[in-house]
C-alpha positions in Angstrom: 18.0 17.0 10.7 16.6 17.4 7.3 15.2 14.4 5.7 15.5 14.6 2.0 12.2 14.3 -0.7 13.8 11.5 -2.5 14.4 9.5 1.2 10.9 10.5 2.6 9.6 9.4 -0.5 11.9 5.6 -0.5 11.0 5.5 3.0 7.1 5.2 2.1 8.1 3.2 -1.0 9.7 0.7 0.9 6.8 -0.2 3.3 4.7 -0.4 -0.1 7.5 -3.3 -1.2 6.9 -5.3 2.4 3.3 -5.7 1.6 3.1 -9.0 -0.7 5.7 -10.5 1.4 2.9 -9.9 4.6 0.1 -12.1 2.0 2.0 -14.9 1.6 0.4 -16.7 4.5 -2.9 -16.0 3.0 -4.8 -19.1 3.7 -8.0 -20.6 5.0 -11.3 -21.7 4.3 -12.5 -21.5 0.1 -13.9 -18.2 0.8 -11.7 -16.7 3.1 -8.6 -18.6 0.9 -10.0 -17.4 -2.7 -10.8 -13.8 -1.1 -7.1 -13.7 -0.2 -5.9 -14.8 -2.8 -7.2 -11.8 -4.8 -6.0 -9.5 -2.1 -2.8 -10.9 -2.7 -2.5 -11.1 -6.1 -3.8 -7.3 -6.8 -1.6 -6.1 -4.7 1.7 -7.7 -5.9 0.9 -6.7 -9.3 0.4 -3.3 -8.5 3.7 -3.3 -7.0 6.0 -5.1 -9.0 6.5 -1.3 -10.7 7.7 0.6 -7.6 10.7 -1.2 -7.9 12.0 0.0 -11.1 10.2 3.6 -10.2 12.8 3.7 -7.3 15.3 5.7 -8.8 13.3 8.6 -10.2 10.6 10.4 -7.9 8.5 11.5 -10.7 8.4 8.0 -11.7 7.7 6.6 -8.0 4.8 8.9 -7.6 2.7 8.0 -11.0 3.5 4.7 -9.9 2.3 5.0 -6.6 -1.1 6.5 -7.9 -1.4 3.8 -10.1 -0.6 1.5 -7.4 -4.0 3.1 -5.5 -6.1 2.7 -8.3 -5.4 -1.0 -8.4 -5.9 -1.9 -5.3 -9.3 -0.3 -5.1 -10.5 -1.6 -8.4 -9.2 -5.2 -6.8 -12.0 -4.6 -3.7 -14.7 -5.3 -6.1 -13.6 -8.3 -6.7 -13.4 -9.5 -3.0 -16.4 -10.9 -1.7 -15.7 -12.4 1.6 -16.9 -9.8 4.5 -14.1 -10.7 6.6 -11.2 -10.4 4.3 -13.2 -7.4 2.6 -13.5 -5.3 5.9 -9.6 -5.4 6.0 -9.1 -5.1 2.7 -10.9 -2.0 1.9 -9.0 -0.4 5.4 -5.6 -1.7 3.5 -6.9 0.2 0.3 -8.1 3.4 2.3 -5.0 3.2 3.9 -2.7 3.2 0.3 -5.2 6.2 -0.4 -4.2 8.6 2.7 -0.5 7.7 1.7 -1.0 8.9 -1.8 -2.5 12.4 -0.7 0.4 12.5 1.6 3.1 11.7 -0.9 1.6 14.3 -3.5 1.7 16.5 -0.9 4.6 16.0 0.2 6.4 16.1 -3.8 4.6 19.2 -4.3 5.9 21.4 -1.3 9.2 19.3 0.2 10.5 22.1 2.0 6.9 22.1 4.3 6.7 17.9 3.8 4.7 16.9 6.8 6.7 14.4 8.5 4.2 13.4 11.1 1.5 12.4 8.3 4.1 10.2 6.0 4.3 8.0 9.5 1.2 7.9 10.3 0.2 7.0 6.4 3.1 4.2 6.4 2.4 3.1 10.0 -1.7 2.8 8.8 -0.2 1.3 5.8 1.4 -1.4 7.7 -1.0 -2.1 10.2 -3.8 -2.8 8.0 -1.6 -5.2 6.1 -1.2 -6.7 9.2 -5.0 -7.1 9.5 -5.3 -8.7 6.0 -2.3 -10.8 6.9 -3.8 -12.3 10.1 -7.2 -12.4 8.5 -5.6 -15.0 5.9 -3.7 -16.9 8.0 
């Protein structure tokens, strides 16, 4: 079966829109609280765009890059070791995806199915990690 660009490409968008809803437990001590807090908050800003960027792919792929570059200017800004640690995982993790999704728009025909799951499913795990860190 032959998995179109624009539903390989929703697919990964869609675990992207799952993410803020994983933060909303964020909660703790003041350093652990105020270090998720920023983890939260950069990453639902960055995403509130891939929404509207759903229904063109050009569109969904800027967005996505831009998406990257948020979250790994927001990892500055978190100083807490703990949260940090899963943080900058969670950001690595947006980065592989990127790679793959360019990579993937650039050449669908050859799109690499294996690496968009294993980018989503690294995606999702290490929003699980920030998730249980703030909770």
């Amino acid at each position: 079966m032959t998995i179109s660009r624009r539903a390989r490409l929703f697919a990964a968008i869609g675990a992207i829109a799952l993410v803020p809803a994983a933060l909303t437990a964020c909660s703790g001590g003041q350093s652990v609280s105020d270090a998720c807090q920023v983890a939260q908050e950069a990453i639902t800003d960055a995403s509130s765009g891939m929404t509207e960027a759903m229904s063109d792919p050009a569109a969904a792929e800027q967005a996505f890059a831009d998406l990257t570059s948020e979250i790994s200017a927001a990892s500055d800004k978190i100083t807490n070791e703990e949260v940090k640690g899963a943080y900058d995982d969670f950001a690595a993790s947006f980065q592989d995806t990127q790679t793959v999704i360019e990579e993937m728009t650039a050449d669908p025909a050859n799109a690499d199915m294996e690496a968009v799951t294993e980018a989503t499913n690294g995606m999702t795990e290490s929003a699980q990690k920030i998730s249980d860190v703030c909770s």
